[in-house]
C-alpha positions as CSV (number, residue, x, y, z in Angstrom):
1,X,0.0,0.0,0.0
2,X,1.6,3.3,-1.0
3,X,0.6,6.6,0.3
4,X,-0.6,7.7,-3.3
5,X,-3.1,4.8,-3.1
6,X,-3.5,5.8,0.8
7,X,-4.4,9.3,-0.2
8,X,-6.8,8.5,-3.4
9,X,-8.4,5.7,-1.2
10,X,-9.4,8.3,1.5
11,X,-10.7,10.5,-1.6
12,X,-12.9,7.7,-2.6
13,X,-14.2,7.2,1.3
14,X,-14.6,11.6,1.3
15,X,-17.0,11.1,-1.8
16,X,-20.2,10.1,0.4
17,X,-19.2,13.0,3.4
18,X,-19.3,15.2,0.1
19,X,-22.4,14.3,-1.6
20,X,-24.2,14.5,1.8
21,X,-22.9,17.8,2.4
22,X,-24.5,19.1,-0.8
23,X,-27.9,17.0,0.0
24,X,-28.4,18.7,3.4
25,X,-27.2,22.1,2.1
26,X,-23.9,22.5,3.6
27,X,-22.5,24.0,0.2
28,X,-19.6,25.8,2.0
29,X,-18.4,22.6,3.0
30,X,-19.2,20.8,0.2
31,X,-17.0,23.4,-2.1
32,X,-13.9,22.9,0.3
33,X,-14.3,19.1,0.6
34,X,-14.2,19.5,-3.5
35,X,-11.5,21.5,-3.4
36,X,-9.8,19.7,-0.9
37,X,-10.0,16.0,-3.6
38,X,-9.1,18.2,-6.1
39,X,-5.6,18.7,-4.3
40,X,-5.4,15.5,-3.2
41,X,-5.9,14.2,-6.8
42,X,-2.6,16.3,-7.9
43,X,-0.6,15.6,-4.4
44,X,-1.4,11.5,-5.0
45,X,-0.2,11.8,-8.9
46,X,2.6,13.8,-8.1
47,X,4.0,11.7,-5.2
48,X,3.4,8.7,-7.3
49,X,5.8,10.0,-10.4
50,X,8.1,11.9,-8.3
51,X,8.6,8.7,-5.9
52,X,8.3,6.0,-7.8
53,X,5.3,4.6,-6.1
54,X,2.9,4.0,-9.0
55,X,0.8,0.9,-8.5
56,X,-1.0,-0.9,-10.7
57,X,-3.9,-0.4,-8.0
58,X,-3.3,3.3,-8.4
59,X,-3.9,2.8,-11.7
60,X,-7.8,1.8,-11.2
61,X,-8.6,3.3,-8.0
62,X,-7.3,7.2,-9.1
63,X,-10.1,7.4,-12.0
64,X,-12.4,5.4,-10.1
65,X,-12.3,7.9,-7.4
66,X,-12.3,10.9,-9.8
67,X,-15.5,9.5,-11.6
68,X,-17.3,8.6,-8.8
69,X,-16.8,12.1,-7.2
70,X,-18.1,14.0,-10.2
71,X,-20.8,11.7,-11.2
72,X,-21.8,11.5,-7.7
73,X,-21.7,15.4,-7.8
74,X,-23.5,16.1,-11.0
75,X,-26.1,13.7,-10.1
76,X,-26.7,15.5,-6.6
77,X,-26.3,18.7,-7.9
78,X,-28.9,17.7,-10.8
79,X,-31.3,16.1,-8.2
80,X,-31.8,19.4,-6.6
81,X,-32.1,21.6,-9.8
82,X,-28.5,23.2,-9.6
83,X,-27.3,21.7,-12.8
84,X,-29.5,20.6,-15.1
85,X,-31.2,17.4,-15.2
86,X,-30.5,17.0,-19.0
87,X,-26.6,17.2,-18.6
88,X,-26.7,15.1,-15.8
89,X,-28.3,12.4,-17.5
90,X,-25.5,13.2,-20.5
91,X,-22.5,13.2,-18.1
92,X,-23.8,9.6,-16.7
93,X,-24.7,8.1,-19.8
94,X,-21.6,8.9,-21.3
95,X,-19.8,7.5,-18.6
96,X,-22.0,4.1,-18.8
97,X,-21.7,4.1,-22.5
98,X,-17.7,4.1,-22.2
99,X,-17.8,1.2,-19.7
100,X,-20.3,-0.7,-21.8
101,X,-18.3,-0.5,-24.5
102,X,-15.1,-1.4,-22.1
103,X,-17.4,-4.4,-21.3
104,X,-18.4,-5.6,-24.9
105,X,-14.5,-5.3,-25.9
106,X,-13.6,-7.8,-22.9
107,X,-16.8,-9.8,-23.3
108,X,-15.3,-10.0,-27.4
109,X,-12.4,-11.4,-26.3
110,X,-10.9,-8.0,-27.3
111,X,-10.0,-5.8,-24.2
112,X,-9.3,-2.4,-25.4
113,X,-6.9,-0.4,-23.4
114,X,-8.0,2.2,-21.4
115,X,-6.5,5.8,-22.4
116,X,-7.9,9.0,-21.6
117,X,-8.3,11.1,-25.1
118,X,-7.3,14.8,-25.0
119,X,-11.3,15.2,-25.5
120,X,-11.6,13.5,-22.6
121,X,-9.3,15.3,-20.7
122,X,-10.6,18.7,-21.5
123,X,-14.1,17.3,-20.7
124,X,-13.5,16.2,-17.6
125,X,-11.2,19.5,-16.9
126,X,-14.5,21.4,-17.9
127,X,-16.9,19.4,-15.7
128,X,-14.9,20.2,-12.6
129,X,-14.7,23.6,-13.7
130,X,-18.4,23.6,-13.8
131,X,-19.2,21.6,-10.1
132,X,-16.4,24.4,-8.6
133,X,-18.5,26.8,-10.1
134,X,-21.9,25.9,-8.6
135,X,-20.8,24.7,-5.5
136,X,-18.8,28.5,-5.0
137,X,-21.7,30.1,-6.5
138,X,-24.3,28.3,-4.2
139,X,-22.0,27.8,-1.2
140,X,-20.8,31.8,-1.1
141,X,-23.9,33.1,-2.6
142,X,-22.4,34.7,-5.5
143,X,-24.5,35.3,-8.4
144,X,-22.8,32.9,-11.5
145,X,-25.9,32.4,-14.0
146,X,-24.3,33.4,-17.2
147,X,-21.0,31.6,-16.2
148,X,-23.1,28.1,-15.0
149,X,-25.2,28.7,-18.3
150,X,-22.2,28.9,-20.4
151,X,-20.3,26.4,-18.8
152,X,-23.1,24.0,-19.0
153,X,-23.0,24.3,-22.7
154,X,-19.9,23.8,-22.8
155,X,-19.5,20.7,-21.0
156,X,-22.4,19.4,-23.0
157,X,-20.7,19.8,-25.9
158,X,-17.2,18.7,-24.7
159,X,-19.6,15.7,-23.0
160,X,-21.1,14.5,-26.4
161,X,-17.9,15.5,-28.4
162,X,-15.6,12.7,-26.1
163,X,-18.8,10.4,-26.5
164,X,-18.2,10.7,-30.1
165,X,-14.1,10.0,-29.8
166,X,-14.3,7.0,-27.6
167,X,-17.4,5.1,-30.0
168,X,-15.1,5.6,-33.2
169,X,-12.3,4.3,-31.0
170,X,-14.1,1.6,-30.3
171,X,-15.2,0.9,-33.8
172,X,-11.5,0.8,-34.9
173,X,-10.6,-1.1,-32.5
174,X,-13.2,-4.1,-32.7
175,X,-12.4,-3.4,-36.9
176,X,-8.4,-4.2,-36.7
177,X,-9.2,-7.4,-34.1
178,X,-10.8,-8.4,-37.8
């Protein structure tokens, strides 16, 4: 056990204290306990390059924990009319159409690896972007409605654009196993 996996494990165990802090209304806490992942997310990559303790559990529990933090957020944060329910339902149905098609490629006999695309990345740099936003905006009571609006947009779009990347991804892989 390495304290990279240490750290991102008590990440994944913050995620409920989190979600139940935006549920009962406690937004200020909920926006530092955000915040607070976020760091952790950079301190548990950056210990794990600089000191040579990447694991291969690392590996699955640093994007498990990041997914199931925003998810968990958007979904919370949709629930009570924050973010809409529309991009909600996008974020998570991207999300499940990725590990479907994760789980067809295995189920094929054809495991595809598993790298984030740029698209990805910038999607996924976005959607915090846009939960830090809310959660500030909500939590500090700082008028944001143009800034939520645009950044709602443009996670949607970023959202369906990586949706697009990863099924042609897909479709070239299952094509070269031919």
């Amino acid at each position: 056990m390495t304290i990279p996996n240490i750290i991102t494990i008590l990440r994944l165990v913050a995620v409920p204290l989190i979600i139940y802090s935006v549920i009962v209304g406690w937004h200020k806490l909920a926006f530092w306990l955000f915040i607070t992942a976020g760091i952790s997310d950079a301190v548990d990559g950056f210990i794990a390059k600089r000191f040579n303790q990447a694991s291969e559990l690392g590996a699955y529990l640093d994007p498990l924990a990041d997914k199931a933090l925003i998810v968990s957020l958007f979904v919370a944060l949709g629930i009570q009319g924050y973010i809409p329910i529309w991009l909600t339902i996008l974020v998570v149905s991207r999300d499940v159409f990725i590990l479907s098609g994760i789980g067809v490629a295995v189920l094929m006999g054809n495991p595809i690896d598993i790298d984030p695309l740029k698209i990805s990345k910038a999607n996924t740099a976005f959607q915090i972007a846009l939960v830090c936003l809310v959660l500030g905006s909500i939590g500090f009571d700082m008028p944001a409605e143009l800034l939520v609006k645009a950044g709602t947009f443009i996670v949607a779009g970023l959202t369906i654009a990586s949706a697009i990347a990863y099924l042609l991804t897909w479709i070239r892989h299952l094509s070269d196993a031919d």
